[in-house]
Each structure stands twice: as C-alpha cells, then as structure tokens.
N, C-alpha and C positions, 0 to 999 in steps of 0.2 A: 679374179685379179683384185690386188689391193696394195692402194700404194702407201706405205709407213714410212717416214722419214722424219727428218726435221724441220721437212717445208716440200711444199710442192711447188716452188716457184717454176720449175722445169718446165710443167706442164702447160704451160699457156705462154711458152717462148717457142720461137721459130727454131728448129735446128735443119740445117743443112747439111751434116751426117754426123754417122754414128760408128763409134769404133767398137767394135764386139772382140771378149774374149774368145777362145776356141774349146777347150775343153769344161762343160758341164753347161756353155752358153751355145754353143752351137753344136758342137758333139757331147752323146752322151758321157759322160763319162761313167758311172758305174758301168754299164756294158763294156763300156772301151778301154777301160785303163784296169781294172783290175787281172784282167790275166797277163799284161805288161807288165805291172807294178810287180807281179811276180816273177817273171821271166827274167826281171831287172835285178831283183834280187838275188836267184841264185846264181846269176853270171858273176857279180861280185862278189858273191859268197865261196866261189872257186866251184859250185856244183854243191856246196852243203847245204842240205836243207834247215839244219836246226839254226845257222847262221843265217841261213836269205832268210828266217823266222823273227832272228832277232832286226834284220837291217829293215826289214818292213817294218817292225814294231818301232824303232828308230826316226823312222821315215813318216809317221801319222799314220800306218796303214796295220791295222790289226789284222794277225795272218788267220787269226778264228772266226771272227764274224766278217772280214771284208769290210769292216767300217773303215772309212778313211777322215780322218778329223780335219777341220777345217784350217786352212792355213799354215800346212804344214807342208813338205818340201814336197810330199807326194801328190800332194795336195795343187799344191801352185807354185809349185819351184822349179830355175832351168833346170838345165842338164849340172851345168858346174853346180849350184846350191845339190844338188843329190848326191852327183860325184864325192864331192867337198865333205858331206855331212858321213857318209857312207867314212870314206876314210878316218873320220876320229874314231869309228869304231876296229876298223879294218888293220889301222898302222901299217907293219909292214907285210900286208899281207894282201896289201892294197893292189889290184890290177894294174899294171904300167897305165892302163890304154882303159882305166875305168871312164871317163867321161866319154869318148868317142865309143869305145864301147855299148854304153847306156843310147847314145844317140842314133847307132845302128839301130837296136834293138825297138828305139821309137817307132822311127820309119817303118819296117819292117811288122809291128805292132799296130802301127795305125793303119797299115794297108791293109792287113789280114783279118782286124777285130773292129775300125771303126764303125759305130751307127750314131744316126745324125739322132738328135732329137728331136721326136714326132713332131710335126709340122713347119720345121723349120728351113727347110727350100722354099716353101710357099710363103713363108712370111718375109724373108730375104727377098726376094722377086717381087712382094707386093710393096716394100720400102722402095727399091731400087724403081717400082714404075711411076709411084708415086716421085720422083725427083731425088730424092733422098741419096746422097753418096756412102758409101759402106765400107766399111775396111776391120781389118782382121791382125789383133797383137795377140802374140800366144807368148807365154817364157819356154814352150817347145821350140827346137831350132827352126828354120823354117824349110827343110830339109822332110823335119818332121810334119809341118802341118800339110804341105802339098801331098805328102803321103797320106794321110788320114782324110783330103777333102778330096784328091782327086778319085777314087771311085766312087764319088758320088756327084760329079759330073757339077760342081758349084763352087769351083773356084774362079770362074769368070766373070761370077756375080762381083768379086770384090774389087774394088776401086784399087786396095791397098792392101798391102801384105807384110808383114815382118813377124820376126822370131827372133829366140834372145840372143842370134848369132847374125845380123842384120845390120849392124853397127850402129842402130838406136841405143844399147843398151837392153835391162831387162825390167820387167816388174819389181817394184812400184816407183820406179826411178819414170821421170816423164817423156823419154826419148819418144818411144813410138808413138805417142799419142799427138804428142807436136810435131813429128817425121809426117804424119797424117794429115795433120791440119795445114802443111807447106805443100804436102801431095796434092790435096785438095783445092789451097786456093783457098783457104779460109781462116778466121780466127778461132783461137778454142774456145772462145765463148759461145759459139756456134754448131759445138761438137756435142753428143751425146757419148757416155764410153757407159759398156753393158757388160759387167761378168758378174761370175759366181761366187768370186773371191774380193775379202777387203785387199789384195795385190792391187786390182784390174779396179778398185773404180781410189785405189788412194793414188793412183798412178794417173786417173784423169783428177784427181782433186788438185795434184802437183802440177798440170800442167795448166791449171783452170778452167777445166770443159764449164762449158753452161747446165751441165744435165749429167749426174752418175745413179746408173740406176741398176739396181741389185738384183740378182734374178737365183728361185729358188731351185734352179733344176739339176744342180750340181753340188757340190759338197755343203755351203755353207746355209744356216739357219736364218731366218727371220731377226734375230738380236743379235748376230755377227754383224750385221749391217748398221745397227745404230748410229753410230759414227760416223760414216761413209757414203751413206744413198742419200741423195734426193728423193727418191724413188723405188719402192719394192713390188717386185711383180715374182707372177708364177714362172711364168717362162719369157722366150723371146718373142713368145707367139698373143701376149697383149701388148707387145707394142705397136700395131697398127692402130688402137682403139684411142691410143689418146691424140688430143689437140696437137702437140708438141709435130706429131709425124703424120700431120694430115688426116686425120680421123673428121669425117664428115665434109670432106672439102670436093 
C-alpha cells in the first residue's frame, strides 16, 4: 500500500461512508469485461468482426492485446457514452436499439463472467462491522450491476445502490455521490468515494467528498491520478488499515 497524492489530509478525518465504484474497484474487471466489451462489439458491428475490431479500438480497447486505456468509454462510460461514441462510427448502420442492446448484453455479461476482486467481500463486511456506511455508483445501468453482484451474494452489504439510469445522473457529473450522502444522513465532507477511474473520484471532487482515493486494480495507472486522489492505494482491500476507517480502533 502506498498513498501518492497531493495531501493526505483524508487520512486522519473521520468518514462515516464511503462510496465505491463497481467495475476494477469492486469487480474485476479484466476478467469481467473483456469478453463483454467483445460481445458488445460485434452486436453493433451487425456480427462483423473486422468492424466490432475497429469499434473496440474506437472504444479504448485494443482488440490484440486486450489492453483497455484508461478513461476511455470502455473504460468508464455508460451505456449512452458507448452507444453514442459507437455511432459516429457506425452512421447509418447504426442498431435502432444499439444502447438497450449493449445494456442487455451488460446484464446478461455480468451474470455469466463476473469475478469480484480477491478479497473484496471480506473487506466490504469488515467496513460495514466496523460502523462505516457503504454504497455503490457504477456508469453501468443499475439493471447491470445487481447482475454482476448478485451471484456473489453481496449486494446487501450496500447501503446504496445507483447506476447511470437511476436518475442521479452519470459520471463525473455529482448526482450519485450526493444521492448517497441524502441516503445516508450525512454531509459529503464526510464521504469517501473509491474507483479506478479519474470519472469516480472527479465526480466525488464535484460533489466535495472529504476523502477520493484511487485504487490500482483496474484500468488506471498511478499518474492517472495525479490530479484527483487524496489517496493511492492497491486495492480496496488497504483500506481497512488506515485511521480514516478505523484502523486500530
């Protein structure tokens, strides 16, 4: 664990929850999204593969190595930002029913390929005995995330739930993060927000959380964050260890 930021002042404030992104902070996503992000393609491609080739490469996701670049729609965009981005390429050749399309195919994708990232039940459960409120903003619909969290038996850890069809709005705009803090009962200086993406913590910067803290287990790098964290950690699974969330208490 190592925290890189602009300031650590996070660390030695009380928060009384914390809002986590869903895909690379709580599920993995290289296991989980790349044979989606595929499947997503050639649906809009009409079945063509050289085209779902190009609309991944379009989309941040390299169809030869499987890298996915950070911040990019594959990356951390709804359903509309894909749809959307997908059709400047597409024109008229675009799916009537491309976004509801791509949002079947989430669901459907997250049920059948989700995996959580290793140890992340157990650290959710240790937040949530420790006092700590917990809540869950994805730019997945939220259609999609109950699919992708419910076989693994831990969506009842969360206080709070929304997706980018939840009428918060989506990333980095600050709806759900302030939807959260009115669910809770608290101010957002009081709030922690945790992803993998600069979406998910410039979206608690906009809403004022007290604490954005970057985590490396999903697409983005340790200097993607420069700008945006308080805080840089490995995964979800060091944040039991600081002050902030009751570490030694």
């Amino acid at each position: 664990m190592r925290g890189l930021s602009r300031t650590e002042r996070g660390t030695e404030m009380a928060i009384r929850g914390i809002l986590f992104d869903k895909d690379g902070t709580v599920v993995d996503y290289w296991r989980t999204w790349i044979p989606i992000n595929r499947q997503v393609a050639l649906f809009a491609a009409g079945g063509n593969a050289e085209l779902a080739d190009e609309l991944l490469q379009l989309g941040g996701h390299d169809p030869v190595t499987d890298h996915v670049a950070a911040g990019t729609v594959l990356a951390a965009g709804s359903v509309e930002d894909i749809a959307d981005l997908f059709a400047t390429r597409l024109g008229p050749r675009t799916p009537p029913d491309l976004a509801a399309g791509i949002d079947l195919i989430f669901r459907q994708g997250g049920t059948l390929h989700s995996v959580l990232i290793d140890g992340a039940r157990e650290t959710l459960a240790e937040l949530k005995r420790r006092g700590i409120r917990v809540g869950l903003a994805t730019n997945d619909s939220i259609g999609g995330l109950e699919a992708s969290l419910a076989p693994h038996g831990i969506l009842d850890l969360f206080d709070f739930r929304a997706g980018c069809d939840s009428g918060h709005g989506s990333k980095p705009d600050p709806g759900m993060a302030l939807a959260f803090c009115d669910a809770i009962g608290m101010s957002p200086r009081e709030m922690a927000v945790v992803g993998d993406a600069i979406h998910d913590l410039a979206m608690g910067r906009a809403a004022g959380a007290g604490l954005t803290v970057g985590v490396l287990s999903g697409t983005s790098a340790r200097e993607d964050f420069e700008d945006y964290a308080d805080l840089v950690l490995d995964s979800i699974n060091d944040l039991p260890d600081l002050k902030a969330f009751g570490a030694g208490s």
